[in-house]
TINU-574819 format. One record per atom (N, C-alpha, C, O, CB): atom name; x, y, z; residue number from 0; residue in one letter. Coordinates in Angstrom, 3 decimals. Glycine has a CB too. Example, Ala and Ser with C-alpha at 12.3 -4.5 7.8 and 13.67 -1.06 7.14 Angstrom:
BEGIN
+-------+----------+----------+----------+-----+---------+
! atomo !       xx !       yy !       zz ! num ! residuo !
+-------+----------+----------+----------+-----+---------+
!     N !   13.190 !   -5.690 !    7.800 !   0 !       a !
!    CA !   12.300 !   -4.500 !    7.800 !   0 !       a !
!     C !   13.200 !   -3.300 !    7.800 !   0 !       a !
!     O !   14.236 !   -3.319 !    8.465 !   0 !       a !
!    CB !   11.308 !   -4.473 !    9.046 !   0 !       a !
!     N !   12.850 !   -2.250 !    7.080 !   1 !       s !
!    CA !   13.670 !   -1.060 !    7.140 !   1 !       s !
!     C !   12.900 !    0.030 !    7.870 !   1 !       s !
!     O !   13.409 !    1.138 !    8.039 !   1 !       s !
!    CB !   14.084 !   -0.598 !    5.725 !   1 !       s !
+-------+----------+----------+----------+-----+---------+
***
This chain:
BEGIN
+-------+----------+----------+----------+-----+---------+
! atomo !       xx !       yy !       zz ! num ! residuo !
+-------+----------+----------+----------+-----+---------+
!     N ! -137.903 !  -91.927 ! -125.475 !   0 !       x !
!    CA ! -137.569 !  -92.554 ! -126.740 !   0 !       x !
!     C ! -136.696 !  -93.796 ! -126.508 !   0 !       x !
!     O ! -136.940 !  -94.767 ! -127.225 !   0 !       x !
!    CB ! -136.850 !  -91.549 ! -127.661 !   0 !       x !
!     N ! -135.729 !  -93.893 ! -125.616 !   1 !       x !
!    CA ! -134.674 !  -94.701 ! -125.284 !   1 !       x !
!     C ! -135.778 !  -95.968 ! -124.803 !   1 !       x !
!     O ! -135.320 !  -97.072 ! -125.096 !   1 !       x !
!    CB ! -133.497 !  -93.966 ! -124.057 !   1 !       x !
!     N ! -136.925 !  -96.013 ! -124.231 !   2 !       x !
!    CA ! -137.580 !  -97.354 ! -123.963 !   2 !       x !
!     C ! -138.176 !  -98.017 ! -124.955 !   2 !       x !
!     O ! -138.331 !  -99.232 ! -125.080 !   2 !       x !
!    CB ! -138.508 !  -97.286 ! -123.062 !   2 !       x !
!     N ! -138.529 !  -97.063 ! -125.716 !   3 !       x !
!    CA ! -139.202 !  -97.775 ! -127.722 !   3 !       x !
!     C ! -140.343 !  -98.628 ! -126.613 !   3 !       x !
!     O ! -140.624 !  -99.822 ! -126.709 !   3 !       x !
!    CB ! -137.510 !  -99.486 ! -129.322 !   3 !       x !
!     N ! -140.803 !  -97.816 ! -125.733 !   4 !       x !
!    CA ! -142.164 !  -98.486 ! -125.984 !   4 !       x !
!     C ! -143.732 !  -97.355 ! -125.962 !   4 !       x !
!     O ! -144.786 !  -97.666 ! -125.409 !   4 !       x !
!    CB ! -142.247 !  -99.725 ! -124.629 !   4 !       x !
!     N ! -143.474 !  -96.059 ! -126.711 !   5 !       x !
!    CA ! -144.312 !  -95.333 ! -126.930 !   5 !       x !
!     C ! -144.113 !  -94.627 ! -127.926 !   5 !       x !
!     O ! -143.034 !  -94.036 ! -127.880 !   5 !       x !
!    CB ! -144.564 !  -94.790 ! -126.086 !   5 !       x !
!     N ! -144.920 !  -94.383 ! -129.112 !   6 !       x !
!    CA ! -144.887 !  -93.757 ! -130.575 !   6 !       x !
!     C ! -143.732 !  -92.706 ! -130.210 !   6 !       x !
!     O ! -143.285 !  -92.353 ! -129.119 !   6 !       x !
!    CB ! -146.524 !  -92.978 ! -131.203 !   6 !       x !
!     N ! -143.436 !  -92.361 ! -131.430 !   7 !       x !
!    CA ! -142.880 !  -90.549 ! -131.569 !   7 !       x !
!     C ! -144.201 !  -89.644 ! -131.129 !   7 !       x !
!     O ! -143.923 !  -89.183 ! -130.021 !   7 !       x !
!    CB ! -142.388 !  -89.973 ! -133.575 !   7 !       x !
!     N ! -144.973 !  -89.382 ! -131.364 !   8 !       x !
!    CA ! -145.929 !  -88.802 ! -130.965 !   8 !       x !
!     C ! -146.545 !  -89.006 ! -130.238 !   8 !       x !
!     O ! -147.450 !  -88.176 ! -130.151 !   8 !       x !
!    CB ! -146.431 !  -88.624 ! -131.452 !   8 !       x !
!     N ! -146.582 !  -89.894 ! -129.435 !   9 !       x !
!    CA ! -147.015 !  -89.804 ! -127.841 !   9 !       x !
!     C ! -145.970 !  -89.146 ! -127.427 !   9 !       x !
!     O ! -146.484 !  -88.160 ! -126.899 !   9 !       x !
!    CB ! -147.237 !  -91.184 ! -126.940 !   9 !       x !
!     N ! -144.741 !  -89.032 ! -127.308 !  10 !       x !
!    CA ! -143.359 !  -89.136 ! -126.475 !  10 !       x !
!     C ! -143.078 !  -87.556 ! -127.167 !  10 !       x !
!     O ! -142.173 !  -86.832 ! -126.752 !  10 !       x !
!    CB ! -142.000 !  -90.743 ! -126.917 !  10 !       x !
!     N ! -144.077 !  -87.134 ! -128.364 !  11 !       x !
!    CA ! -143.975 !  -85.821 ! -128.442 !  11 !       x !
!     C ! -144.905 !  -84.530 ! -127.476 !  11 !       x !
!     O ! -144.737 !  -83.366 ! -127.111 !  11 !       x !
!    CB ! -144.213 !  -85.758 ! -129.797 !  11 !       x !
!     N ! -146.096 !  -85.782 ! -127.357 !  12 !       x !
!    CA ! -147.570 !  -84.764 ! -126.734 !  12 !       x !
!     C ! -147.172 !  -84.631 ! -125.608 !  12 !       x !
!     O ! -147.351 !  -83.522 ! -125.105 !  12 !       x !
!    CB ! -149.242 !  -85.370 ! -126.639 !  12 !       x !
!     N ! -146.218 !  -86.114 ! -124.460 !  13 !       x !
!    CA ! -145.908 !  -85.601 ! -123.404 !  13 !       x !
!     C ! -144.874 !  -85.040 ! -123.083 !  13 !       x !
!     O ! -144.716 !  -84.982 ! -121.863 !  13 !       x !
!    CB ! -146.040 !  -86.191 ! -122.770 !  13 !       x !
!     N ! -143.922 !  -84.497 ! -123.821 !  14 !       x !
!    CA ! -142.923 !  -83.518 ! -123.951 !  14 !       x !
!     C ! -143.336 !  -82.212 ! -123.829 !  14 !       x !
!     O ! -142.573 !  -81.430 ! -123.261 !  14 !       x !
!    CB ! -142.300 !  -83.629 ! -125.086 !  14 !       x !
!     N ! -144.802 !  -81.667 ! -124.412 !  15 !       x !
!    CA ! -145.128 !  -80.467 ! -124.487 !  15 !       x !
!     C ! -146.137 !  -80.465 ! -123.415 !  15 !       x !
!     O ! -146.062 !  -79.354 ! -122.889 !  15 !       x !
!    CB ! -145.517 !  -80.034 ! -125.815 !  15 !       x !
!     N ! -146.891 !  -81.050 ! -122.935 !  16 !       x !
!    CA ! -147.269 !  -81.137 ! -121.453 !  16 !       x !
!     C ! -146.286 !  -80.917 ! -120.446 !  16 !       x !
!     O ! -146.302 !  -80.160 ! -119.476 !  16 !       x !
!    CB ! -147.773 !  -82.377 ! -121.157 !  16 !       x !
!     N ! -145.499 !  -81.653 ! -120.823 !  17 !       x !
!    CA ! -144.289 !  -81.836 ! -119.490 !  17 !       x !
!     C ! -143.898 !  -80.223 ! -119.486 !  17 !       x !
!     O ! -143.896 !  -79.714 ! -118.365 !  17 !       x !
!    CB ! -142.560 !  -83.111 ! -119.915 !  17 !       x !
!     N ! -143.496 !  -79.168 ! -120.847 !  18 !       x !
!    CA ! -143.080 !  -78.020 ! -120.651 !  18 !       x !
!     C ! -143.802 !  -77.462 ! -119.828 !  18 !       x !
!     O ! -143.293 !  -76.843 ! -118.894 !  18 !       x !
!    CB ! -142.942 !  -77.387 ! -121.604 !  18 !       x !
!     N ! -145.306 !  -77.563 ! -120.000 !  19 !       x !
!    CA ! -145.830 !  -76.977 ! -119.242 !  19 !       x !
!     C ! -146.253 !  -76.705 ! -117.699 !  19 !       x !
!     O ! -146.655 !  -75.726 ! -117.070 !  19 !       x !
!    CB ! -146.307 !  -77.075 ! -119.707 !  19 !       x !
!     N ! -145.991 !  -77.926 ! -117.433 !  20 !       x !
!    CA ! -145.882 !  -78.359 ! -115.431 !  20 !       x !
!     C ! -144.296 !  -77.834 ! -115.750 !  20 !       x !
!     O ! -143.851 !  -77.382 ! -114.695 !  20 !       x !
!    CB ! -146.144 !  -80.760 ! -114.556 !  20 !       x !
!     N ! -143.668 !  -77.773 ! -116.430 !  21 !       x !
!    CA ! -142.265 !  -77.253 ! -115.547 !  21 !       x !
!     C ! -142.281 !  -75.895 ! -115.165 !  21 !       x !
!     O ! -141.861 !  -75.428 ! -114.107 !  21 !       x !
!    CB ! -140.875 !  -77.372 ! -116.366 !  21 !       x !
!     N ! -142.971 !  -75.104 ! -116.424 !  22 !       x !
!    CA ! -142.826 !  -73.847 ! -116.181 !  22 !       x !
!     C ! -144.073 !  -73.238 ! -114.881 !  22 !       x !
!     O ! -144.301 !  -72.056 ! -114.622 !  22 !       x !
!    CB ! -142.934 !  -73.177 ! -117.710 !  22 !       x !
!     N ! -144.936 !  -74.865 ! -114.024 !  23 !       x !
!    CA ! -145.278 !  -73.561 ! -112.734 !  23 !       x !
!     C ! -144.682 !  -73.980 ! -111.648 !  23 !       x !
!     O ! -145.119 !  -73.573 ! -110.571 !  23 !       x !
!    CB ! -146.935 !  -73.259 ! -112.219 !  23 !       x !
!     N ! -143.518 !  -74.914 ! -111.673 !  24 !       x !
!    CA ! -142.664 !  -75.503 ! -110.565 !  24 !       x !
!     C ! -142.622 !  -74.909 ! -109.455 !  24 !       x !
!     O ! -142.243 !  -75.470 ! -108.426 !  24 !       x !
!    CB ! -141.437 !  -75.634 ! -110.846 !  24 !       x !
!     N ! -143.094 !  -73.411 ! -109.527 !  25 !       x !
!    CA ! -142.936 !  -72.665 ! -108.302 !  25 !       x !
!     C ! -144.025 !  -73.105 ! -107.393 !  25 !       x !
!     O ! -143.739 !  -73.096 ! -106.196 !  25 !       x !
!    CB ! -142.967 !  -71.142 ! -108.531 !  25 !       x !
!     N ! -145.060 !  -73.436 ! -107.685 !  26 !       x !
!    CA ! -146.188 !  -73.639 ! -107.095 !  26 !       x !
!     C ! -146.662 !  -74.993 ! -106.406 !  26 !       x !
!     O ! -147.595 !  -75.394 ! -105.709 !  26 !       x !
!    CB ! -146.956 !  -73.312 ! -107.966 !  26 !       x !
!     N ! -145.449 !  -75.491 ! -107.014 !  27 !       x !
!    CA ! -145.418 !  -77.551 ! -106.597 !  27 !       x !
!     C ! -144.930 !  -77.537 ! -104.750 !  27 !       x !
!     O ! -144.151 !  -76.710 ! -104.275 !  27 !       x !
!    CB ! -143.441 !  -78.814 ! -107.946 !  27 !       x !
!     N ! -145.280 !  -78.110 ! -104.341 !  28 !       x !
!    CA ! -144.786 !  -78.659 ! -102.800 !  28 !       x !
!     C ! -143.637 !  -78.861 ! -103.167 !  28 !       x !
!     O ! -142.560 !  -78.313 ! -102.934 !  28 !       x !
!    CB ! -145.424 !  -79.999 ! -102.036 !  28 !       x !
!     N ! -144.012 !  -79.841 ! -103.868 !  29 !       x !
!    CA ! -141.830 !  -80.574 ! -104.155 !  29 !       x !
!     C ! -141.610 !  -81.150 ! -104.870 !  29 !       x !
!     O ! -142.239 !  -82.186 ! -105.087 !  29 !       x !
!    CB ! -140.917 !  -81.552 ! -103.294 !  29 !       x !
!     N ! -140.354 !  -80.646 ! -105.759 !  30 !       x !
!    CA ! -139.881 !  -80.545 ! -106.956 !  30 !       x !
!     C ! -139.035 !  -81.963 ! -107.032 !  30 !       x !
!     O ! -137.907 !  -81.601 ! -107.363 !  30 !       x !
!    CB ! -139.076 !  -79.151 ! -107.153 !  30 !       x !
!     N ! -139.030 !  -83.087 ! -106.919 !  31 !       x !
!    CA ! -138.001 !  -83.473 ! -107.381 !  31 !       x !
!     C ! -137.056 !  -84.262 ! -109.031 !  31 !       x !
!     O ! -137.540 !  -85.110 ! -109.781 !  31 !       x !
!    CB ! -138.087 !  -84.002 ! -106.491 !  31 !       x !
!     N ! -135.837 !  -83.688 ! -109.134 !  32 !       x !
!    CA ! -135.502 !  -83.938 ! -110.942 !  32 !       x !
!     C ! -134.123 !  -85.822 ! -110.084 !  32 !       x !
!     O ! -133.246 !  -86.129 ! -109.277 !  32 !       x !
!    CB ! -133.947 !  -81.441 ! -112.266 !  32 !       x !
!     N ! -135.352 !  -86.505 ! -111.538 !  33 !       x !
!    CA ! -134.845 !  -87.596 ! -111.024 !  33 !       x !
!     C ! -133.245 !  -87.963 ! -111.824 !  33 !       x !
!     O ! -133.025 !  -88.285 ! -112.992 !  33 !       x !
!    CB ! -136.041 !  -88.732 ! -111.207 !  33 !       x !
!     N ! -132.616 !  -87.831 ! -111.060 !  34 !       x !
!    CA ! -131.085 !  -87.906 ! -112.212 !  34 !       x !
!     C ! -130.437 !  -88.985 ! -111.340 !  34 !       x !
!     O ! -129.436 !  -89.516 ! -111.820 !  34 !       x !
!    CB ! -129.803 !  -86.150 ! -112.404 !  34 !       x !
!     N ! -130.856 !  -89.398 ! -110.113 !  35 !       x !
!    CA ! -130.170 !  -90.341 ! -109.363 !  35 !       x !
!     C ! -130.742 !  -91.335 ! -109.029 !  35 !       x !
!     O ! -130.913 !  -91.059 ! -107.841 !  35 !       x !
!    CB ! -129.720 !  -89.955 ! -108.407 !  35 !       x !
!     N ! -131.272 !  -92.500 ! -109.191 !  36 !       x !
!    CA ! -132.372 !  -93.204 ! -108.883 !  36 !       x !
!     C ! -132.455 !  -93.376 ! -107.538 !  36 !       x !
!     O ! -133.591 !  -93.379 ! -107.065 !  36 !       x !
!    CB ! -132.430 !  -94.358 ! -109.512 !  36 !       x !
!     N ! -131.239 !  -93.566 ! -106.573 !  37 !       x !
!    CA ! -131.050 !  -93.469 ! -105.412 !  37 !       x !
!     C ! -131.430 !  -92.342 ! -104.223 !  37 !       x !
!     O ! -131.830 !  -92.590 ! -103.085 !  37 !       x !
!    CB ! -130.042 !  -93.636 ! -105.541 !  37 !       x !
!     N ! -131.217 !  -91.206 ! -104.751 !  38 !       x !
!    CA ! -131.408 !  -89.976 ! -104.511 !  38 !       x !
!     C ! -132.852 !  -89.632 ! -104.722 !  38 !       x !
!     O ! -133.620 !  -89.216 ! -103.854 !  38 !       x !
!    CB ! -130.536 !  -89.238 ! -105.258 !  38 !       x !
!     N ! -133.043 !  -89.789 ! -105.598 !  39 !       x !
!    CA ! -134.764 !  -90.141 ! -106.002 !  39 !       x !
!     C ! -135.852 !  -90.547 ! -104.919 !  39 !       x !
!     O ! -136.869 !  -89.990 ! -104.507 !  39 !       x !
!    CB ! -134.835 !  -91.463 ! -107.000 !  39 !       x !
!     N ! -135.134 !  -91.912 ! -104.590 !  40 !       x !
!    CA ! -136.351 !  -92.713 ! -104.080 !  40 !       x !
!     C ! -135.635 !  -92.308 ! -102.506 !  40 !       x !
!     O ! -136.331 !  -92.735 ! -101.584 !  40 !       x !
!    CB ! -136.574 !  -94.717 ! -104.687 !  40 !       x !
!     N ! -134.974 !  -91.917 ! -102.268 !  41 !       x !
!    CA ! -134.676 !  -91.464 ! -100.562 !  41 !       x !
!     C ! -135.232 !  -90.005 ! -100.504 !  41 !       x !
!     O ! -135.247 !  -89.489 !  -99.387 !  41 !       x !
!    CB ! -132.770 !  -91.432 ! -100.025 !  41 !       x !
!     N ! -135.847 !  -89.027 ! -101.917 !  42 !       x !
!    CA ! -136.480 !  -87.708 ! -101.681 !  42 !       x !
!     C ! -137.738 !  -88.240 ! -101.564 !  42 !       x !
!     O ! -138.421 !  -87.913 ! -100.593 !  42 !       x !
!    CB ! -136.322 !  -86.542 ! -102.774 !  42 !       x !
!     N ! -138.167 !  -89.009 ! -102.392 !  43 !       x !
!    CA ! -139.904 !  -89.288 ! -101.959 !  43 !       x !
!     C ! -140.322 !  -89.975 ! -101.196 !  43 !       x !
!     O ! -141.525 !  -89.827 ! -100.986 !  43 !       x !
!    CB ! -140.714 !  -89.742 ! -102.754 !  43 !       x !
!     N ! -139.470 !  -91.249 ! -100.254 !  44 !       x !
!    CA ! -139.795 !  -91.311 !  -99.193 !  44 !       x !
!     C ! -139.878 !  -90.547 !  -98.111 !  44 !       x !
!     O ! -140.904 !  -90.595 !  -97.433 !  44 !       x !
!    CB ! -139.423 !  -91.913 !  -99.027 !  44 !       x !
!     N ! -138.930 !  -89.797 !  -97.796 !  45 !       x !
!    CA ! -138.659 !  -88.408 !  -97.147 !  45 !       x !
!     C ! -140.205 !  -87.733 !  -97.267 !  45 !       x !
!     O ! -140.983 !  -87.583 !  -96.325 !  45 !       x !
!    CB ! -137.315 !  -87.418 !  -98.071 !  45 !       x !
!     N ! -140.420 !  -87.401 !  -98.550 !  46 !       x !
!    CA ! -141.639 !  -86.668 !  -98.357 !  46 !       x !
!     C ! -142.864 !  -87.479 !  -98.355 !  46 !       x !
!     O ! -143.882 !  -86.789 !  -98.382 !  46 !       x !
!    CB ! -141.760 !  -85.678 !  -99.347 !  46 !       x !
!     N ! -143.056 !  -88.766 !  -98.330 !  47 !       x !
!    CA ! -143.916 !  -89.650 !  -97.530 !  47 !       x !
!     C ! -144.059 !  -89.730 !  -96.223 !  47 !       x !
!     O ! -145.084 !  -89.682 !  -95.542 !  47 !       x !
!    CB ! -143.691 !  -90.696 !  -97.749 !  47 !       x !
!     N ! -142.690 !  -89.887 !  -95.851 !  48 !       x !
!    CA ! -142.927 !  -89.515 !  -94.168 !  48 !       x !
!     C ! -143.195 !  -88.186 !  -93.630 !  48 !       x !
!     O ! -143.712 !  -88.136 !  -92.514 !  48 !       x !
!    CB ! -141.729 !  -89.834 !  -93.377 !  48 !       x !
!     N ! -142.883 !  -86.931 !  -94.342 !  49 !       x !
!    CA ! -143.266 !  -85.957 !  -93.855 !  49 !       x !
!     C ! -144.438 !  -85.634 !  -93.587 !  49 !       x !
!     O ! -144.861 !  -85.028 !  -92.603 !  49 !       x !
!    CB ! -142.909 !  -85.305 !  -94.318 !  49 !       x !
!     N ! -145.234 !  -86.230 !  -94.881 !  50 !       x !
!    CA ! -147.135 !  -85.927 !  -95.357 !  50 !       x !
!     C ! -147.865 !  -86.653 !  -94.489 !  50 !       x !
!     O ! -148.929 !  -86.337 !  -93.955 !  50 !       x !
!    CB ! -147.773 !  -86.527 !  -97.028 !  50 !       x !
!     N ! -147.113 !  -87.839 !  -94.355 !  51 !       x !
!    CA ! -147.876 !  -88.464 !  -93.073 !  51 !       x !
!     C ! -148.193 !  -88.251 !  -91.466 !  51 !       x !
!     O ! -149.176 !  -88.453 !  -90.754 !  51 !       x !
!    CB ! -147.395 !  -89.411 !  -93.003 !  51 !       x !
!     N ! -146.170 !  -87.475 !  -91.152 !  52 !       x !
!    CA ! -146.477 !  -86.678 !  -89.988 !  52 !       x !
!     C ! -147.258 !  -85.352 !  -89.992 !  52 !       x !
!     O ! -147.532 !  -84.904 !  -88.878 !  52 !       x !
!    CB ! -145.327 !  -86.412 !  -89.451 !  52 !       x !
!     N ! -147.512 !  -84.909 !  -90.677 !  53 !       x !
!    CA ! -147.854 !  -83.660 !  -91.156 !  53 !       x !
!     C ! -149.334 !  -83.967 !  -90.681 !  53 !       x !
!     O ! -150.033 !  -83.498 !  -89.782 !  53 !       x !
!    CB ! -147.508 !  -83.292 !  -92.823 !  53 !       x !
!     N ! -149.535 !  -84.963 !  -91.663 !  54 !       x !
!    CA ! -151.273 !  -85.109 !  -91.477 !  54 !       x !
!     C ! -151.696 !  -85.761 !  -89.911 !  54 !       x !
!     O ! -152.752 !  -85.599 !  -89.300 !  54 !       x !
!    CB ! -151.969 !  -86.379 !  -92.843 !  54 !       x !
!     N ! -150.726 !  -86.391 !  -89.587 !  55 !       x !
!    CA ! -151.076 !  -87.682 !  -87.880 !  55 !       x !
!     C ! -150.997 !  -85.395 !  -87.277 !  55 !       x !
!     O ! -152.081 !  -84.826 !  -87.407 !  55 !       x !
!    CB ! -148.590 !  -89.852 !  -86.831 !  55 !       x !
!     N ! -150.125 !  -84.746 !  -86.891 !  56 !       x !
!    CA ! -150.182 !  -83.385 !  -86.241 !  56 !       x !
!     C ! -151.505 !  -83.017 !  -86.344 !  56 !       x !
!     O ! -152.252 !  -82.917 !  -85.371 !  56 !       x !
!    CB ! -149.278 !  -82.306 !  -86.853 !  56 !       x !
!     N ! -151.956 !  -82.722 !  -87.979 !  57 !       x !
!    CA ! -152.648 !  -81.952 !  -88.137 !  57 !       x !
!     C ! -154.346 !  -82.232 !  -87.581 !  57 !       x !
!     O ! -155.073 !  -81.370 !  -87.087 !  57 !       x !
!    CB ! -152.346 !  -81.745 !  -89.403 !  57 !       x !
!     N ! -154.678 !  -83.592 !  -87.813 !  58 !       x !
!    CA ! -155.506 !  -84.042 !  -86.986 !  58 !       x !
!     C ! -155.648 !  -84.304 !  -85.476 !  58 !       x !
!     O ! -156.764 !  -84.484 !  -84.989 !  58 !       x !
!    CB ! -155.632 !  -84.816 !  -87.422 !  58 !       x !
!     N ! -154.269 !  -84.334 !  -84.557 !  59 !       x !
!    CA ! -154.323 !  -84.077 !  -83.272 !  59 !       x !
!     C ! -154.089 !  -82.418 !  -83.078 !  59 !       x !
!     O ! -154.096 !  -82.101 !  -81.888 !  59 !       x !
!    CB ! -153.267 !  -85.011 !  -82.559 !  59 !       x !
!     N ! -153.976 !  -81.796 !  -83.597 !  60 !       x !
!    CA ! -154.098 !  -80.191 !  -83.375 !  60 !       x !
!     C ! -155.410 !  -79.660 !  -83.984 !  60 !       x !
!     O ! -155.653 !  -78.459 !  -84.106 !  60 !       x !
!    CB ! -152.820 !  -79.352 !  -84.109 !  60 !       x !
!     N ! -156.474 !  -80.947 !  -84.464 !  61 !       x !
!    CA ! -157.682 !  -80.164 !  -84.832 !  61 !       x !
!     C ! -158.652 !  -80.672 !  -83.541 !  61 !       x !
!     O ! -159.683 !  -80.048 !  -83.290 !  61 !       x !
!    CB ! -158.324 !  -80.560 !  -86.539 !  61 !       x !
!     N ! -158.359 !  -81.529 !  -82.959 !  62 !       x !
!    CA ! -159.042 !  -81.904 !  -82.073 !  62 !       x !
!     C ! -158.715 !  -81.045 !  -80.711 !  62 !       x !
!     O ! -159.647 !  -80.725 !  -79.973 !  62 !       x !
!    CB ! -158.866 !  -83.291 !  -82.035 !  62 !       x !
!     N ! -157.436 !  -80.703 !  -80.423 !  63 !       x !
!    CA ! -156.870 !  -80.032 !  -79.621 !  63 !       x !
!     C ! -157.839 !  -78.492 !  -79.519 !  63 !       x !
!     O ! -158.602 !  -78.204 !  -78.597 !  63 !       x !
!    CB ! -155.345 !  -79.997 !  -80.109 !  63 !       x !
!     N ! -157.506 !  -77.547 !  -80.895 !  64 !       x !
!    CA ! -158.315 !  -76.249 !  -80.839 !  64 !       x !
!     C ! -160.088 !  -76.914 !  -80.437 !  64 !       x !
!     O ! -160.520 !  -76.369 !  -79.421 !  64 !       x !
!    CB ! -158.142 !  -75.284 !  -82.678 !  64 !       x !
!     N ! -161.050 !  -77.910 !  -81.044 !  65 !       x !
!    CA ! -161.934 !  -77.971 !  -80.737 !  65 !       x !
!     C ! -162.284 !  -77.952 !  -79.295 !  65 !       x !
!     O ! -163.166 !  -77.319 !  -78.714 !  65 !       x !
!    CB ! -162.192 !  -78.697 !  -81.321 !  65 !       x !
!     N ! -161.266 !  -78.911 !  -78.782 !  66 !       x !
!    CA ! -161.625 !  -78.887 !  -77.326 !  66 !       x !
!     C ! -161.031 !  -77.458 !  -76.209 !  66 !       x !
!     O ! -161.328 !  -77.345 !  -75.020 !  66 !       x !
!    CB ! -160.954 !  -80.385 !  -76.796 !  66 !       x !
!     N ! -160.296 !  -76.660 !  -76.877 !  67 !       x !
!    CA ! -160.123 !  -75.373 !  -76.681 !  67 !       x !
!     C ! -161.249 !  -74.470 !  -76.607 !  67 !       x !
!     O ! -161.710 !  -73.782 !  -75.696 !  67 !       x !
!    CB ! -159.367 !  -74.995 !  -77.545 !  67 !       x !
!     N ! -161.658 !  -74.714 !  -78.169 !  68 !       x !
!    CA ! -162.805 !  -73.956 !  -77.936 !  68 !       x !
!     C ! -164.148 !  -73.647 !  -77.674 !  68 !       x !
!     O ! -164.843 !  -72.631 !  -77.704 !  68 !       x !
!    CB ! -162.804 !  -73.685 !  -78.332 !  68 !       x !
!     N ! -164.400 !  -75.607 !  -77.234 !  69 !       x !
!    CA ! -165.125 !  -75.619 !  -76.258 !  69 !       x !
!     C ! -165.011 !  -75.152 !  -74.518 !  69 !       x !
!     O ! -165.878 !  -74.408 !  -74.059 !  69 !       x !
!    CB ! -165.322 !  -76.679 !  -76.449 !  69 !       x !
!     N ! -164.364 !  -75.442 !  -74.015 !  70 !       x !
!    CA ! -163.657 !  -74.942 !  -72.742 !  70 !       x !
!     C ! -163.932 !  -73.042 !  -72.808 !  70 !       x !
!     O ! -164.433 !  -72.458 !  -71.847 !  70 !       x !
!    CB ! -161.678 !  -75.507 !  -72.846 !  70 !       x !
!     N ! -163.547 !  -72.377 !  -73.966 !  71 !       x !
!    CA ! -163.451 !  -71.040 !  -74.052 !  71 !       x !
!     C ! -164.726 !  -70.608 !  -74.037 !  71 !       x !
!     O ! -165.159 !  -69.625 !  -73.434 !  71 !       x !
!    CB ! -162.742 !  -70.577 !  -75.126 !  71 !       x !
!     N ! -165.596 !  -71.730 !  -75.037 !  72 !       x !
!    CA ! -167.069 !  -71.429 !  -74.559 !  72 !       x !
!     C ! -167.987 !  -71.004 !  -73.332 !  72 !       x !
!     O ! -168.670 !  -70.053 !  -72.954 !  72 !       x !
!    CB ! -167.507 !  -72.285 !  -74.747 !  72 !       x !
!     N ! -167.622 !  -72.190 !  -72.963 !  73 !       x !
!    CA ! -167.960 !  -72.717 !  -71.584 !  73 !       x !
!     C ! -167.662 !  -72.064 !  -70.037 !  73 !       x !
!     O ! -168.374 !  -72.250 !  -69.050 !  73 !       x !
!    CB ! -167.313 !  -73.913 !  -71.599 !  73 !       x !
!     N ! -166.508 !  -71.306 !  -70.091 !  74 !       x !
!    CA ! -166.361 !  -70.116 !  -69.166 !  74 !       x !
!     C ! -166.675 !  -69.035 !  -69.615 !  74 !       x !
!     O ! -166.747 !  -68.173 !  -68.739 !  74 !       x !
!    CB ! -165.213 !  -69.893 !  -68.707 !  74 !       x !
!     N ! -167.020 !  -68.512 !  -71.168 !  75 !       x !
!    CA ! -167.792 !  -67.615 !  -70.974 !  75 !       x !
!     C ! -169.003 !  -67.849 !  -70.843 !  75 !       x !
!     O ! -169.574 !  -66.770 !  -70.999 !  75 !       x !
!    CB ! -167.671 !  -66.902 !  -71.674 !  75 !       x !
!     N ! -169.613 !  -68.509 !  -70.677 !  76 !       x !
!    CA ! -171.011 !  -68.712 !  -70.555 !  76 !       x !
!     C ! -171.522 !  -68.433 !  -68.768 !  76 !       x !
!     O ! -172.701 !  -68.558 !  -68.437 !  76 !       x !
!    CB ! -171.298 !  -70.397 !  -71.164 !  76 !       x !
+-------+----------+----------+----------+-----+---------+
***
């Protein structure tokens, strides 16, 4: 409301949406409540860099088991 640049009733429909993603918060990766703008933008970079290492691992540990389990093949054969 404080930006006056969306109706009362938009700023009502996404109020009652919004209840609703709060109440499955349990199920979110990561929660963050923005009350610090600073704090804010140093949590979601944080979890930018994580998703990224996460994903650079997860693709050298898929190549890793493949070539595992080729090799595992391959002596049993």
């Amino acid at each position: 409301m404080k930006r006056a640049q969306d109706s009362s009733e938009t700023v009502k429909d996404r109020m009652t949406k919004s209840i609703g993603e709060i109440m499955h918060w349990k199920e979110y990766d990561y929660v963050i409540v923005n009350n610090n703008f600073e704090q804010t933008l140093h949590e979601v970079k944080s979890i930018i860099t994580s998703e990224k290492l996460r994903r650079v691992r997860n693709s050298q540990l898929e190549e890793f088991i493949e070539t595992l389990t080729y090799e595992f093949k391959e002596l049993k054969s």
